[in-house]
FILOKE-717325 format. One record per residue (C-alpha): y negated, x, z negated; residue in one letter. Coordinates in Angstrom, 3 decimals, padded with zeros to 6 digits. Each point is the difference from the previous one (the first is absolute). Layout:
# FILOKE-717325
node north: Y&east: X&up: Z&resn: a
...
END
This chain:
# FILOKE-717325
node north: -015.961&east: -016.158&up: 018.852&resn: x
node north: 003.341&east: -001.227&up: 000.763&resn: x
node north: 003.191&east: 001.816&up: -000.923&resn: x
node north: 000.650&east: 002.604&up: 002.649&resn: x
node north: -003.213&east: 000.847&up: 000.052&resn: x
node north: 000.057&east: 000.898&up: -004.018&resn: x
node north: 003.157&east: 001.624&up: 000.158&resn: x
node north: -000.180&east: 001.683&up: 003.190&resn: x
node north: -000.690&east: 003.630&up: -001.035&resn: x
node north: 003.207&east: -000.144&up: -001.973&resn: x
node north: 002.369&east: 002.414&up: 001.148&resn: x
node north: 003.885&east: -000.595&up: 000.328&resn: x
node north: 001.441&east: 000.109&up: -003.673&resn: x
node north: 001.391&east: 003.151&up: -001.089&resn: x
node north: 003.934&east: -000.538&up: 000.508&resn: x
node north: 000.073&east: -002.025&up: 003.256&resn: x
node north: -002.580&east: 003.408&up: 001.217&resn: x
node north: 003.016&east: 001.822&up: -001.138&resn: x
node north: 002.667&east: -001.593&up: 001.882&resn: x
node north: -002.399&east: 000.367&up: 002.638&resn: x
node north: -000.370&east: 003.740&up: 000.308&resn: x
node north: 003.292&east: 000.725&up: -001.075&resn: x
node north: 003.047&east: -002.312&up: 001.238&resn: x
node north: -000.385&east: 001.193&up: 003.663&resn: x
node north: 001.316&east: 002.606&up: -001.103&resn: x
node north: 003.563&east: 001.282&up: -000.728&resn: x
node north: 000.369&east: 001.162&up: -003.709&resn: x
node north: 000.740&east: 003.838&up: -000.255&resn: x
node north: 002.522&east: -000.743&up: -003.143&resn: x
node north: 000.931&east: -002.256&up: -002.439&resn: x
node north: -002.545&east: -002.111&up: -000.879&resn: x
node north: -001.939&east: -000.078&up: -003.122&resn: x
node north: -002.496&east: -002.323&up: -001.104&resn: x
node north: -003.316&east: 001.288&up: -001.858&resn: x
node north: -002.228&east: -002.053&up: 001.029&resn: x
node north: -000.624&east: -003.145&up: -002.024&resn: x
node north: -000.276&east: 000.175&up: -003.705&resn: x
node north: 002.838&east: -002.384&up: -000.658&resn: x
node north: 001.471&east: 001.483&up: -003.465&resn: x
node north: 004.053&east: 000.069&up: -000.010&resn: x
node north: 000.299&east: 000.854&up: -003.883&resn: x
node north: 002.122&east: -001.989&up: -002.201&resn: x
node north: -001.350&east: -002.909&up: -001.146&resn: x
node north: 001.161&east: -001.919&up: -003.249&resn: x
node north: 002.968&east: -001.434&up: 000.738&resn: x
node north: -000.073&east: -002.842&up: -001.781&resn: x
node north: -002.990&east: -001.096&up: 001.902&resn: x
node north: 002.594&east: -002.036&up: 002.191&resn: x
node north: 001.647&east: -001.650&up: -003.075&resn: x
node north: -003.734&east: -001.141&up: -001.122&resn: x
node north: -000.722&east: -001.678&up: 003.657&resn: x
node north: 003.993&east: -001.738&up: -000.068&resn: x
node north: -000.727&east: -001.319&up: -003.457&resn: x
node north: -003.145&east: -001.513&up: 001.011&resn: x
node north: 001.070&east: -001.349&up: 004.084&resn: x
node north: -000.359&east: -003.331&up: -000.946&resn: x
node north: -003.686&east: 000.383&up: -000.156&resn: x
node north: -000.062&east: 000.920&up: 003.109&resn: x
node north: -000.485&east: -004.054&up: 000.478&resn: x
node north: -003.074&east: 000.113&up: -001.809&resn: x
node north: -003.756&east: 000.899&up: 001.323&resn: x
node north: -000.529&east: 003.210&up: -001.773&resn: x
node north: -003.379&east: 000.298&up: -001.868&resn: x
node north: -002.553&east: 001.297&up: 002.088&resn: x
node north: -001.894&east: 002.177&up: -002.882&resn: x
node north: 003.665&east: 001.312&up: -001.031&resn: x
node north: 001.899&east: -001.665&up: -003.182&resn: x
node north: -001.653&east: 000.875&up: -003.017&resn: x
node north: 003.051&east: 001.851&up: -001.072&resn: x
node north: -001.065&east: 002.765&up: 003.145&resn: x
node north: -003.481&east: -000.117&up: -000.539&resn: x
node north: 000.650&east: 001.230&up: -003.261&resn: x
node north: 002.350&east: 002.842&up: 000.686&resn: x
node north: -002.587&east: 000.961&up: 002.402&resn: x
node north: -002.750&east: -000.455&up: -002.549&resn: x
node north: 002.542&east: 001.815&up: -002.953&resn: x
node north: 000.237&east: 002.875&up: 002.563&resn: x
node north: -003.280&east: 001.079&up: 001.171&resn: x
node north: -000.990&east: -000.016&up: -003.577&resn: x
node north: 002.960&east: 002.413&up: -000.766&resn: x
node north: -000.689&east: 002.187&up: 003.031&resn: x
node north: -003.972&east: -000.024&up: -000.104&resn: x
node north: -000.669&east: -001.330&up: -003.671&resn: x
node north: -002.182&east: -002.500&up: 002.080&resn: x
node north: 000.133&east: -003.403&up: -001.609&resn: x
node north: 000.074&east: -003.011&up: 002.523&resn: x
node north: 000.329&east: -003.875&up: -000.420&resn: x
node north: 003.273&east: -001.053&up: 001.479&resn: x
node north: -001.099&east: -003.570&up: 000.693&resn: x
node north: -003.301&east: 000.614&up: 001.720&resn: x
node north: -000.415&east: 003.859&up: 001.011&resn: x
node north: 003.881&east: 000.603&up: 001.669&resn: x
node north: 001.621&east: -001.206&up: 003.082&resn: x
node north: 003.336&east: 000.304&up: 001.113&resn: x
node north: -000.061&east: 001.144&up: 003.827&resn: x
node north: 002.620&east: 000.182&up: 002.656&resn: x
node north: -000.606&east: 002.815&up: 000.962&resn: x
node north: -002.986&east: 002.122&up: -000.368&resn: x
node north: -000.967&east: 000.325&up: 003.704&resn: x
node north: -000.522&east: -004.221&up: -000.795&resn: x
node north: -002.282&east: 001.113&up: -002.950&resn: x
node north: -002.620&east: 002.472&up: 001.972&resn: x
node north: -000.183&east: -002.773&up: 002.971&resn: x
node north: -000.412&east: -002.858&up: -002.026&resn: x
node north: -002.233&east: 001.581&up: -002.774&resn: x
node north: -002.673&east: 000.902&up: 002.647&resn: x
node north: 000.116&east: -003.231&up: 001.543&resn: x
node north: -000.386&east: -001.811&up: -003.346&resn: x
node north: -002.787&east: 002.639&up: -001.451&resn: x
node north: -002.157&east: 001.168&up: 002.626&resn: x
node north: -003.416&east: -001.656&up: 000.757&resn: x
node north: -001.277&east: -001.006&up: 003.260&resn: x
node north: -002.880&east: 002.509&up: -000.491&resn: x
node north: -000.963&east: 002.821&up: -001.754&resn: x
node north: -003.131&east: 002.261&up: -000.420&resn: x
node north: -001.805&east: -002.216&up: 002.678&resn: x
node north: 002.336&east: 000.235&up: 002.331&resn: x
node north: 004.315&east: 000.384&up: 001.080&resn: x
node north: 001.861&east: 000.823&up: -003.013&resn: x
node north: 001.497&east: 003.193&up: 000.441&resn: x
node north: 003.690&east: 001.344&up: -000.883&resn: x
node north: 000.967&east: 003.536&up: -001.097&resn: x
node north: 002.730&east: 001.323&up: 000.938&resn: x
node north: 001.808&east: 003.593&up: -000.810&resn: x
node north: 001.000&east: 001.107&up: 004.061&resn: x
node north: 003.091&east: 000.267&up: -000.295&resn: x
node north: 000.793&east: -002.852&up: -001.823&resn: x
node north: 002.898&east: -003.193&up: -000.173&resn: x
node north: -000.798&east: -001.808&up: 003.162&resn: x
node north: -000.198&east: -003.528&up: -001.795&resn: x
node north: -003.877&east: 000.960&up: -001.482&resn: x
node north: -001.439&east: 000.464&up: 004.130&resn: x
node north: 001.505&east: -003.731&up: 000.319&resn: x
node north: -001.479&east: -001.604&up: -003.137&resn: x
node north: -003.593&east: 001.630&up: 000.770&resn: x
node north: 000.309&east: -001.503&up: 003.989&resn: x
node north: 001.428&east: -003.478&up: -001.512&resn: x
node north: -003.454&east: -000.621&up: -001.607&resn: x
node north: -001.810&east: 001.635&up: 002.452&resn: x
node north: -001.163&east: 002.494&up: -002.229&resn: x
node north: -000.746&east: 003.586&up: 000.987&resn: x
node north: 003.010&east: 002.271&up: -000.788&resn: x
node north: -001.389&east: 004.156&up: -000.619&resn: x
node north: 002.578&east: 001.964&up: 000.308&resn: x
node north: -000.896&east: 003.208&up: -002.062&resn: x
node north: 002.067&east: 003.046&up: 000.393&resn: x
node north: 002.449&east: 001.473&up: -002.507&resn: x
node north: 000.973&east: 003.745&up: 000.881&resn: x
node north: 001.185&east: 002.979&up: -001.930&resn: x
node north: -003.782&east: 001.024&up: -000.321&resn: x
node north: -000.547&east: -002.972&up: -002.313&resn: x
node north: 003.275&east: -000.139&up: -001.520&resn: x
node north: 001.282&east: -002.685&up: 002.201&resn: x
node north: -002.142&east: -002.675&up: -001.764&resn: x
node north: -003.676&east: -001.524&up: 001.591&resn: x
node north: -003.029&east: 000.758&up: -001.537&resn: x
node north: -001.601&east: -003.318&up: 000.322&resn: x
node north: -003.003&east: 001.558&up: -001.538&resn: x
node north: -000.996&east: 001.666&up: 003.019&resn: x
node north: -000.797&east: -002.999&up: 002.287&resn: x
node north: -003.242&east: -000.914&up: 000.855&resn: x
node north: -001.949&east: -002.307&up: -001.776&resn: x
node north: -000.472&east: -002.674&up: 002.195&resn: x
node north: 003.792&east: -000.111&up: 000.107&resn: x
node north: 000.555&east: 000.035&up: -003.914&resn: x
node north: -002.575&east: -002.982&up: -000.382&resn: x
node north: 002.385&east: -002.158&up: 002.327&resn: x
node north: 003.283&east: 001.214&up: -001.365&resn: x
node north: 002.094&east: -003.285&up: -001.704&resn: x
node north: 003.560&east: 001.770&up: -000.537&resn: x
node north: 001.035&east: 003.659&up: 000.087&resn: x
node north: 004.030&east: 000.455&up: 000.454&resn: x
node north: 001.476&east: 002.653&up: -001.863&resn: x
node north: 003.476&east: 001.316&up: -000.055&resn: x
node north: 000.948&east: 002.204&up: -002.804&resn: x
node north: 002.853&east: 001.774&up: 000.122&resn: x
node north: -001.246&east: -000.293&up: 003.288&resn: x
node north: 002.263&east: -000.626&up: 003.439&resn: x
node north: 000.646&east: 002.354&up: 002.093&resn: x
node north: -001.285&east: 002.946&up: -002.008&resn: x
node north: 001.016&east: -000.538&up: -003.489&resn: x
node north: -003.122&east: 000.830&up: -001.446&resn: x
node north: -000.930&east: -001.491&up: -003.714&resn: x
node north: -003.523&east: -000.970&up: -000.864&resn: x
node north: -001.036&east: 001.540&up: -003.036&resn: x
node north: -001.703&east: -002.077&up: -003.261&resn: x
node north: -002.840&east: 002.212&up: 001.296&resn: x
node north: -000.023&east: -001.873&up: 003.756&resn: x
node north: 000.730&east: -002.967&up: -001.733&resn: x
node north: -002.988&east: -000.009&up: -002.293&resn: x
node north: -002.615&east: 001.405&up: 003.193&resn: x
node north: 001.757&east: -002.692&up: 002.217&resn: x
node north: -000.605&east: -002.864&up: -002.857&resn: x
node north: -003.505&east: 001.345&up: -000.518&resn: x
node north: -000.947&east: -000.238&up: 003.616&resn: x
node north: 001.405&east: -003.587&up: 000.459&resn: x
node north: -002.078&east: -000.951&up: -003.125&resn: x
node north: -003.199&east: 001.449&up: 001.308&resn: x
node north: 000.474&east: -001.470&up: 003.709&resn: x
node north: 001.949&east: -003.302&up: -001.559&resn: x
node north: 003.463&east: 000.051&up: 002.325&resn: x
node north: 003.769&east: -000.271&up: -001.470&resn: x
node north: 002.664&east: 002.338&up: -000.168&resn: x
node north: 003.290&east: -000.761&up: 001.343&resn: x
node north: 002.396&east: 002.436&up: -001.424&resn: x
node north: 003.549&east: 000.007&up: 001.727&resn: x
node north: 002.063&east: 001.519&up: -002.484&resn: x
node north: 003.268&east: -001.001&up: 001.557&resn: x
node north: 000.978&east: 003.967&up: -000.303&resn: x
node north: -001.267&east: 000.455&up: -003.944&resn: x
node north: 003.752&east: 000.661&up: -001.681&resn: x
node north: 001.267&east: 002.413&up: 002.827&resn: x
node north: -001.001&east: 003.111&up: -001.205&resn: x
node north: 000.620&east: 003.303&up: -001.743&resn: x
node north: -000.871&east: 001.002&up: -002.904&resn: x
node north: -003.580&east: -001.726&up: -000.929&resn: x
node north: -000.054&east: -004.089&up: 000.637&resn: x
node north: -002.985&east: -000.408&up: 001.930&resn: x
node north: -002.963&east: -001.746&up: -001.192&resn: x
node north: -000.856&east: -003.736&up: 000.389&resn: x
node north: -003.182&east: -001.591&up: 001.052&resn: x
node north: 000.153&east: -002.671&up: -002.305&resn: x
node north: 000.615&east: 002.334&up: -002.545&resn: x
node north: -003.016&east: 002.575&up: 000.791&resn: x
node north: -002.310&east: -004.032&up: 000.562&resn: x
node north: 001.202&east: -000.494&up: -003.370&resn: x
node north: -001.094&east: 002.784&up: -001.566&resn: x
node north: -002.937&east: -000.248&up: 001.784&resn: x
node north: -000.576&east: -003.533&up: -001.266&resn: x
node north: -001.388&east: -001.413&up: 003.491&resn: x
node north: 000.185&east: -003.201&up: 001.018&resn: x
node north: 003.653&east: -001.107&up: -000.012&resn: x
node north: -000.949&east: -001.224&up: 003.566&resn: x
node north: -000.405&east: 003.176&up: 001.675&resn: x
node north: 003.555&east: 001.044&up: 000.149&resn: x
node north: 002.641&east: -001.351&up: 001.596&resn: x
node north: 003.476&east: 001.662&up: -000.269&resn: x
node north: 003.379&east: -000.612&up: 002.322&resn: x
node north: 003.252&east: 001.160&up: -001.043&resn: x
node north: 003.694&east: -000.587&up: 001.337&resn: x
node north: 003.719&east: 000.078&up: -000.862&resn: x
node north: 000.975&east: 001.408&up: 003.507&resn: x
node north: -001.096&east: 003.844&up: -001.012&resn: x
node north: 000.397&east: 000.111&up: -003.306&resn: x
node north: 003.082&east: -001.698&up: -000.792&resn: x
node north: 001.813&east: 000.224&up: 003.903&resn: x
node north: -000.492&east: -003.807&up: 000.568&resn: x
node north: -001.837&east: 000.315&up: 002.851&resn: x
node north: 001.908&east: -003.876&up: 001.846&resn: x
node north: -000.870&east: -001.673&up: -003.666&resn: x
node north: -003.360&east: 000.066&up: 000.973&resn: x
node north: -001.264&east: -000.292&up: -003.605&resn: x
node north: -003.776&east: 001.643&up: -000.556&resn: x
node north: -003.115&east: -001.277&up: -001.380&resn: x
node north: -003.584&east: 000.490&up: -000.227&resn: x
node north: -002.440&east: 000.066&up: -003.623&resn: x
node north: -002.978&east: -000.451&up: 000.088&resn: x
node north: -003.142&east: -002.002&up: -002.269&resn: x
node north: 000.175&east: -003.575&up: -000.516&resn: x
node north: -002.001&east: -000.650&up: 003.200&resn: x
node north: 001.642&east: 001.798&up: 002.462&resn: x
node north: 003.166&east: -001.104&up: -001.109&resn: x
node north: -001.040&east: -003.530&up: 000.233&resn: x
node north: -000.945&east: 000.149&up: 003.354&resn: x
node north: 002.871&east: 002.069&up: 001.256&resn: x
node north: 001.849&east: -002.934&up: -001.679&resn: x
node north: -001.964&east: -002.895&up: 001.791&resn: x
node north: 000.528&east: 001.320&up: 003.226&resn: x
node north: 003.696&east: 000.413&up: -000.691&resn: x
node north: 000.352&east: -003.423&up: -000.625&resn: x
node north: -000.598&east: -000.784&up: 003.776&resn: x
node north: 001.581&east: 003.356&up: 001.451&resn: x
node north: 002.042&east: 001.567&up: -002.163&resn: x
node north: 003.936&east: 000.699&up: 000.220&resn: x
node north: 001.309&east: 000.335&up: -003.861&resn: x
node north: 002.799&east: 002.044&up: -000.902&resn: x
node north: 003.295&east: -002.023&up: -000.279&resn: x
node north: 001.026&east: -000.867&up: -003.321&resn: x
node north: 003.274&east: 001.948&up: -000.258&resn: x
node north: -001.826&east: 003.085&up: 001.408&resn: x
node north: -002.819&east: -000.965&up: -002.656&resn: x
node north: 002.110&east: 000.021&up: -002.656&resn: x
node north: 001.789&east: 003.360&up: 000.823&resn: x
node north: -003.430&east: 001.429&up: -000.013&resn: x
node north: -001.140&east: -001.267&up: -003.097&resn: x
node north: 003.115&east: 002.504&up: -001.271&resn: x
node north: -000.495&east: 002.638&up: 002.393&resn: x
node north: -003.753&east: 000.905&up: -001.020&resn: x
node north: 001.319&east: -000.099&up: -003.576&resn: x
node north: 002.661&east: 002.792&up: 000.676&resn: x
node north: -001.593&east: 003.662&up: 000.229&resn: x
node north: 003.771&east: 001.414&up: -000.127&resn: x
node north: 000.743&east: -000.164&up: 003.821&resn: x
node north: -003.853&east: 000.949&up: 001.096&resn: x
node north: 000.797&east: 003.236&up: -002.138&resn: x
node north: 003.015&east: 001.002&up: 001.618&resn: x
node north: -001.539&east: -000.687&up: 003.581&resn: x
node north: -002.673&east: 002.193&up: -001.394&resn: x
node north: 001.785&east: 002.689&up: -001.037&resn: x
node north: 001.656&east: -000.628&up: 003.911&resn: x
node north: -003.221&east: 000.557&up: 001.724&resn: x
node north: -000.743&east: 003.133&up: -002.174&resn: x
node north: 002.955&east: 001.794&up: 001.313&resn: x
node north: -001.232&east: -000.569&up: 003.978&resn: x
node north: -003.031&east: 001.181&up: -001.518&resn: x
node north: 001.438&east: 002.875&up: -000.651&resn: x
node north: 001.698&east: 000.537&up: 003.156&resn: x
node north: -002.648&east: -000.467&up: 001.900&resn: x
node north: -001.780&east: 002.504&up: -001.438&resn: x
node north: 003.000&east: 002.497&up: 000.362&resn: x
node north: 000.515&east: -000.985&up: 003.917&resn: x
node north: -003.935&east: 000.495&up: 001.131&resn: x
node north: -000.959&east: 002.943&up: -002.860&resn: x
node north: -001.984&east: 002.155&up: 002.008&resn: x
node north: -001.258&east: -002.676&up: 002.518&resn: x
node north: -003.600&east: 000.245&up: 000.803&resn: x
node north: -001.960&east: -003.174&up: -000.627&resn: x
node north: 003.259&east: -001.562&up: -002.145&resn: x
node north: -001.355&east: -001.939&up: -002.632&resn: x
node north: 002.280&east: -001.263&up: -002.794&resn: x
node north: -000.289&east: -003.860&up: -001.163&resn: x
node north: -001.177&east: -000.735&up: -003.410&resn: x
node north: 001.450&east: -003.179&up: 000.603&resn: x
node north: 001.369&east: -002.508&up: 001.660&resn: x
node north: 003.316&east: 000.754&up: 002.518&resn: x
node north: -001.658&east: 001.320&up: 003.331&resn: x
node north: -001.013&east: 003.222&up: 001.729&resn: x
node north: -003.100&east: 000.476&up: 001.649&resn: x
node north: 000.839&east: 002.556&up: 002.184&resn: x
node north: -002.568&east: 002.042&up: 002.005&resn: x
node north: 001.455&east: 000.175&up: 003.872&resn: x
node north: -002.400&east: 000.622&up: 003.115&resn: x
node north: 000.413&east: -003.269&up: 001.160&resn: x
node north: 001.990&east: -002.694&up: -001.631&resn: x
node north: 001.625&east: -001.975&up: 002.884&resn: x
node north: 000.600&east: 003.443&up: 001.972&resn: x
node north: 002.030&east: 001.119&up: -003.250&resn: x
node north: 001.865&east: -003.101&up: -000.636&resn: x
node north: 001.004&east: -000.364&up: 003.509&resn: x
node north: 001.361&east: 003.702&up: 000.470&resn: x
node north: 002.190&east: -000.935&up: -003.447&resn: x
node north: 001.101&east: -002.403&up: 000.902&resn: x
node north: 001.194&east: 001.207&up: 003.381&resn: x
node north: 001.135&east: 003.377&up: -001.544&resn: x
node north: 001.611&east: -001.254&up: -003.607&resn: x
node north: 000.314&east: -003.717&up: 000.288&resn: x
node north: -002.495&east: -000.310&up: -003.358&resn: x
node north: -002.435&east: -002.832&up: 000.465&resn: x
node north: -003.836&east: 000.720&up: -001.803&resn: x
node north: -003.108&east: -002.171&up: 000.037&resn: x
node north: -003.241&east: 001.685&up: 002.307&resn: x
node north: -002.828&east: -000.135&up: -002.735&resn: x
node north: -002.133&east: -001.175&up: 002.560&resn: x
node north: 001.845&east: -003.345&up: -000.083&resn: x
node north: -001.011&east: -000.462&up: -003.413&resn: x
node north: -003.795&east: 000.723&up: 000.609&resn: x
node north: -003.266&east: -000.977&up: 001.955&resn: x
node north: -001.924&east: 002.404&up: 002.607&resn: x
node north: -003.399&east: 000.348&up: -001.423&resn: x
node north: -002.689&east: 001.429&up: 001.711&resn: x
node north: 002.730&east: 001.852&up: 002.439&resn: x
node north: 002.078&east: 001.143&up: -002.919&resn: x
node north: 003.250&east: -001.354&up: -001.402&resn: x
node north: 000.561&east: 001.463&up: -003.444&resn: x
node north: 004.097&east: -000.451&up: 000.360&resn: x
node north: 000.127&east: 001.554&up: 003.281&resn: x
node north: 000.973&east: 003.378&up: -000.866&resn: x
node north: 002.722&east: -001.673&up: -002.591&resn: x
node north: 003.152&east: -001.507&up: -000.363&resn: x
node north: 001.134&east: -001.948&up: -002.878&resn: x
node north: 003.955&east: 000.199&up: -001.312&resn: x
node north: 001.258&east: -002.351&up: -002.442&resn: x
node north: 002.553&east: 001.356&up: -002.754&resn: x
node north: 002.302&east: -003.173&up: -000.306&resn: x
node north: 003.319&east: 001.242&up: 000.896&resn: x
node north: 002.284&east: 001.244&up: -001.968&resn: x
node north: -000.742&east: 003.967&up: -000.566&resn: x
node north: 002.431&east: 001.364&up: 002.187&resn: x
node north: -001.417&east: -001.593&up: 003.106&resn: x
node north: -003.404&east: 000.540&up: -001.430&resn: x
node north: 000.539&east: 004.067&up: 000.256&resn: x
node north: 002.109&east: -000.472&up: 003.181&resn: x
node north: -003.539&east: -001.856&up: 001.235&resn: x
node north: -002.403&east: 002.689&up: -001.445&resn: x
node north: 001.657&east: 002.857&up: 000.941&resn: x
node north: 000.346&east: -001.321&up: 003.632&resn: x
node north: -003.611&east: -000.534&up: 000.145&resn: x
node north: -000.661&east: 003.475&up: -001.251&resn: x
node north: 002.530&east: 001.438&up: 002.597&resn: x
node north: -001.876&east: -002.224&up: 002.800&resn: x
node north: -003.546&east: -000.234&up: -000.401&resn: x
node north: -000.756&east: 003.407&up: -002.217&resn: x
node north: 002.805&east: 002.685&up: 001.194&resn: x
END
C-alpha cells in the first residue's frame, strides 16, 4: 500500500474546508473569529524574560527527552494535580506539542498485529483529527465510535463487538473532550480501564483540556490507573501548555506513561523527533510550576461560561460545557448554518461535520457547530448573541 492509497479517504482538514465554503463569499459584518481554539488570555509575562535570558542556548541541540529540570516540573505537577506519582527520568517526556505526542506514541506503541489479525484503533467520532492519521500511519484499523448527547458525548467502547475488542491495540480518549466539553467521570475511567485490562489494549488519554474548567477539576486517568493499581503500562497521558497556560506557539506538552512505553516513545524520537528549543524549554520548566496565571484564565473562561448560558437560556438542544472552552451547538446542518452567518453577521464557526467521520451513513457532528470562547468577552457575547439572532430567531 503506497501512500495515497493509505491516506486517500482523508478528507480536506478542517480549516482549509472552511476557507473553502466560506471565502466566496462576502462577509455580512465585521468579522469575528470562533473557530479555532487558539486561547488569547494573558500569559505570564515574564515568560519572554525567561526565553531572552536563556537565547544563547538557542546554539545548542536541545535534549530530546526534555532537560531534567522540565521533566521534573512536569513530573512535580501531575503529582500535585492527580496525586499520581511518576519517575521523571524514565516515565515523562517533554513534547512539542501534543498533536507530536498522539502521532508519535502510536507509531512507537502499536503492534503489527493484534487478536489474530489488523490492530484496531478507537476513536470517540468526533474527535482531534491527528488520532484518524496515527491509526492510517500504521495501517491499523481506526473505529470511529460515536459520542452524542444520548451517551453524554463520550464512546462506550464497551459496546463493540467482540471480534473487534480482541484486535483493539490503542483506544484514544479525550477528556474534557473537543468539541463537546464533556468530562469522563472516575466511573468511565474505571469501566474504560477495566475493559482495556480484560481485552489487553492502552489508553491514550488527551488531557490537553484538564485545568479549563468550572468548578470541579476533572479527573485524570493516571490518577483513576493509580488507584486502580494496573499495570503502569496501560495508561498513557498527554498534556500541554497551549490550553492551560495560553502558550499555545511554545509548543511545550508531554506525554507519561510506564517505563516501557516511555522508552519506546523515546527510541523512536531519537530518529524523528523535533525537541523543544532550549530557551522555550526553560520558560516551560517555570511556566508548569506557576498555577497563578492558569487560575486567572480560569476564572476568564468561567465568566463566558456564564454568558453563554445567559445568551442561549431557553434554547432547545443547548447543552452547557463542563469543560473545556467550546460550544457544541445543535444546528440542522452545520455547514448550512455557518455559511448563512457568516454571510448574514460576518461570525466565522466550525461545521461539526468537519471534525467527524460518516459511519454507516451518519455523521455524528452534522447537526452541530462548534464555537470556541477565546476572545475577549465582549466579542464573545457580540458572537453568541449573533448566532442566537441568526440561526435560532
Amino acid at each position: 500500500m503506497d501512500f495515497s492509497e493509505r491516506f486517500s479517504d482523508l478528507p480536506e482538514y478542517a480549516f482549509p474546508r472552511l476557507r473553502g465554503l466560506l471565502d466566496a463569499h462576502a462577509s455580512g459584518g465585521d468579522t469575528l473569529h470562533m473557530t479555532i481554539g487558539e486561547p488569547q488570555h494573558d500569559f505570564p509575562d515574564w515568560v519572554a524574560d525567561v526565553i531572552a535570558q536563556h537565547a544563547d542556548e538557542f546554539r545548542k541541540y536541545p535534549p530530546n527527552d526534555g532537560t531534567p529540570e522540565l521533566r521534573s516540573a512536569i513530573a512535580a505537577w501531575i503529582k500535585r494535580r492527580f496525586n499520581a506519582d511518576v519517575d521523571a527520568d524514565t516515565e515523562v517526556m517533554a513534547l512539542n506539542g501534543t498533536r507530536e505526542g498522539l502521532y508519535n506514541a502510536a507509531m512507537a506503541i502499536c503492534p503489527d498485529e493484534k487478536g489474530g489479525g489488523v490492530p484496531v484503533v478507537l476513536t470517540p467520532n468526533p474527535f482531534y483529527q491527528v488520532y484518524a492519521v496515527a491509526a492510517l500511519s500504521i495501517k491499523a484499523e481506526p473505529v470511529y465510535v460515536a459520542a452524542t448527547l444520548e451517551n453524554g458525548f463520550l464512546p462506550d467502547y464497551s459496546a463493540l463487538p467482540e471480534n473487534v475488542l480482541n484486535r483493539v491495540a490503542i483506544a484514544y480518549i479525550c477528556s474534557p473532550s473537543n468539541p463537546q466539553g464533556a468530562v469522563a467521570s472516575r466511573d468511565y475511567w474505571r469501566d474504560l480501564i477495566a475493559l482495556a485490562e480484560k481485552y489487553d489494549f492502552k489508553i491514550f488519554a488527551d488531557e490537553c483540556y484538564s485545568e479549563i474548567y468550572r468548578d470541579t477539576p476533572p479527573v485524570g486517568a493516571l490518577e483513576v490507573a493509580r488507584e486502580m493499581g494496573v499495570d503502569p503500562e496501560r495508561v498513557v497521558i498527554f498534556g500541554s501548555l497551549s490550553k492551560r497556560s495560553n502558550l499555545a506557539g511554545l509548543r511545550s506538552g508531554f506525554v507519561a506513561s510506564g517505563p516501557k512505553n516511555i522508552g519506546q516513545i523515546k527510541q523512536l524520537r531519537n530518529y524523528s523527533g523535533a525537541p523543544l528549543p532550549l530557551p522555550l524549554q526553560r520558560a516551560a520548566e517555570r511556566v508548569w510550576a506557576d498555577e497563578a496565571h492558569v487560575k486567572a484564565s480560569r476564572a476568564l473562561y468561567k465568566e463566558k461560561f456564564e454568558i453563554a448560558d445567559e445568551v442561549f437560556n431557553g434554547i432547545n438542544g443547548y447543552t452547557s460545557p463542563e469543560a473545556g472552552f467550546f460550544l457544541w451547538l445543535p444546528v440542522e446542518d452545520g455547514e448550512k448554518a455557518a455559511l448563512k452567518l457568516w454571510k448574514e453577521t460576518g461570525v466565522r464557526v466550525l461545521p461539526g461535520a468537519y471534525l467527524s467521520r460518516d459511519v454507516d451513513g451518519q455523521n455524528p457532528g452534522q447537526g452541530y457547530i462548534r464555537v470556541a470562547l477565546v476572545a475577549p468577552k465582549q466579542d464573545v457575547r457580540r458572537g453568541l448573541q449573533a448566532i442566537r439572532d441568526c440561526i435560532y430567531a
